[in-house]
N, C-alpha and C positions, 0 to 999 in steps of 0.2 A: 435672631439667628446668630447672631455677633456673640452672645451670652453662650448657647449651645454649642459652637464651634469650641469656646472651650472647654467645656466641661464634657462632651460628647463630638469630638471631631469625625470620628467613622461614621455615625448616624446624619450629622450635618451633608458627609460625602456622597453617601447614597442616597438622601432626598434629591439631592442635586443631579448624582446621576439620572434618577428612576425619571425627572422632571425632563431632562432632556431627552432621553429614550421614548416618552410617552409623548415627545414633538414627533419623532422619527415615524410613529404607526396613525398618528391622530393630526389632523391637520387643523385646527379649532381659530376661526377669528381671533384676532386680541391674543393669543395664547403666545407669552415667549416665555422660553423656559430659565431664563434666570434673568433677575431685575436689571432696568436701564441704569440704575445706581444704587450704589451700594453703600448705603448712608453710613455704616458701620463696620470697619472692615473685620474679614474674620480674623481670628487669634486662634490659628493654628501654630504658629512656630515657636509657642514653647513646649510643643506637640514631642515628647520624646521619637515618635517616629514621624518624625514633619517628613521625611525624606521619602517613606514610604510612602505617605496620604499622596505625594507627587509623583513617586513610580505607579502608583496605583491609575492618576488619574490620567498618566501617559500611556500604560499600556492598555486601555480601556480605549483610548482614543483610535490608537493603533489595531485592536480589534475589528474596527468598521469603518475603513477609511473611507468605503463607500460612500457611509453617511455624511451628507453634508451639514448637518445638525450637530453631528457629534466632533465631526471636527471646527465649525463656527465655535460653536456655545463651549462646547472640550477644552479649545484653544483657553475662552476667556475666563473659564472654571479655573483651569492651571493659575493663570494671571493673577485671576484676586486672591487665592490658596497663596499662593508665591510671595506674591505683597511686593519684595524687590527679587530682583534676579543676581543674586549677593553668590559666593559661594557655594552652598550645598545647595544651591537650585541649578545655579550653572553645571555643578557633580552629576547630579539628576541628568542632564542633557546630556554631557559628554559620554557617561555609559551608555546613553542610547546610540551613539553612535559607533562604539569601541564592539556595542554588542555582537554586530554583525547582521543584524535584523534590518532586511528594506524595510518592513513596516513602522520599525521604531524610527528610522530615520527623515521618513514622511509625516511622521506623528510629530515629530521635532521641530521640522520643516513649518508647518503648522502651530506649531506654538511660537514660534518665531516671529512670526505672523501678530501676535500680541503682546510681544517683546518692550520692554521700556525703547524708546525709541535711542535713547544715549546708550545702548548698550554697545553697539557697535563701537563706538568712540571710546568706551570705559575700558571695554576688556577686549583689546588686541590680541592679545594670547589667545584669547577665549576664541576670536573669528576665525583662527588661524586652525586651531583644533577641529572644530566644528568641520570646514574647509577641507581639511587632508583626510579628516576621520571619512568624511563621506566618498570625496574623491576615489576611496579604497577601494570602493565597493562602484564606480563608474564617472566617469564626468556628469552624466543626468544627476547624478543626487547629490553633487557639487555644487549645481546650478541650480538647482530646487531648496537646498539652502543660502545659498547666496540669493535668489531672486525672495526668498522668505524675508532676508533682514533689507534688502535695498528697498521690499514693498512696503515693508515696516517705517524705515526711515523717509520715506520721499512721500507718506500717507497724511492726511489732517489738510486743513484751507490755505489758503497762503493769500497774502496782503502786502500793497504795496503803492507805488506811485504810477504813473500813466507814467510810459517814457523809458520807466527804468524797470531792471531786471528783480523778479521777487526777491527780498533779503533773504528767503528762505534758501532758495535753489545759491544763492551768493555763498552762503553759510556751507552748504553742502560740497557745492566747487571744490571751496579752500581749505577746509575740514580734509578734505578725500586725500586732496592733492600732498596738504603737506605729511601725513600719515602715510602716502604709497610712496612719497621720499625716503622714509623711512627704511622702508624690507624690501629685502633680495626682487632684484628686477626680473620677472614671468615667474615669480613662484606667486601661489593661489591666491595668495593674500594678499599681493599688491595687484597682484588683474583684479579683485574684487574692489578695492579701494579705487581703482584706475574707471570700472566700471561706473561707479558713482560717480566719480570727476566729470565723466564724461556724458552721463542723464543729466546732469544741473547742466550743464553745458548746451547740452541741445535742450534743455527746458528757458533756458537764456537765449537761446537764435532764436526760439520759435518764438517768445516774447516781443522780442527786439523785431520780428519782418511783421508779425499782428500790430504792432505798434505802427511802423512806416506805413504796412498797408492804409488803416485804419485813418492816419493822417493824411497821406498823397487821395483817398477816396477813392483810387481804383482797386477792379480786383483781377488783374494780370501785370 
């Protein structure tokens, strides 16, 4: 498929689509409409319209937000298409928001959802956009992107020591903290950085009283 994606990217797109569409009607054992790994990624972006094959696969998604097939597997279709979330992918997203379309904005929201998880921390600009773009259109799809990249980022396993707080949630804290130092205090984008500060924070108390409880062996 790696091979076809470039010589044939529209054809590669709609196998993909029709795979995930024919989850949405057919409920089949074993059946997932696109592979647990992808040995090979596709080579679509020296695609002259890369950008389209991606509005394509966002407004399609946005078509049936119903579906929770299409926005799962949608989401991770965008991802491997995407490769990184560089420039003209980020492009991609922000006219979903500029559009004026609740649906594009959920479809967004959604793809967000399988976002590199460093993206938040890469493109500051980029969260802040996103952020006011949605906010236009109500504080709910404010917070349906914002609760998209926080789910993003605080998602995967975490490891650590008996005692002490996950390095993960430590990382996230202080990441959050020194970045909401940064911008304008109660604008969107330091309450979202603020909000993150403050999930590692109480994902560290909840650690830290499991841990005493756990030790002292009572449970009041």
């Amino acid at each position: 498929m790696s091979d076809l994606s470039k010589e044939d990217p529209e054809s590669v797109l709609k196998l993909l689509m029709d795979r995930i569409e024919l989850g949405e009607v057919e409920h089949r054992d074993g059946f997932r409409a696109l592979p647990f790994n992808w040995h090979k990624e596709l080579q679509l972006r020296s695609y002259p319209r890369f950008q389209d094959i991606l509005r394509g696969i966002r407004d399609w998604m946005a078509e049936r937000l119903d579906s929770l097939q299409r926005r799962w597997f949608g989401s991770e279709m965008f991802r491997v298409v995407a490769g990184k979330f560089d420039q003209p992918v980020v492009a991609v997203l922000e006219e979903s928001i500029d559009s004026g379309s609740l649906k594009q904005i959920e479809a967004v929201a959604a793809i967000l959802r399988e976002a590199p998880k460093d993206l938040a921390w890469d493109n500051i600009p980029f969260v802040g956009r996103l952020l006011k773009g949605a906010a236009r259109h109500g504080d709910e799809f404010a917070e349906k992107i914002g609760s998209a990249l926080l789910a993003r980022m605080t998602s995967g396993t975490r490891s650590g020591t008996p005692g002490q707080p996950f390095p993960e949630d430590v990382e996230l804290r202080d990441k959050s903290a020194r970045i909401a130092q940064t911008l304008a205090p109660g604008s969107l984008e330091e309450r979202f950085y603020r909000s993150i500060q403050q999930a590692a924070e109480a994902n560290i108390q909840w650690d830290r009283d499991r841990d005493e409880k756990l030790t002292d062996g009572r449970d009041w």
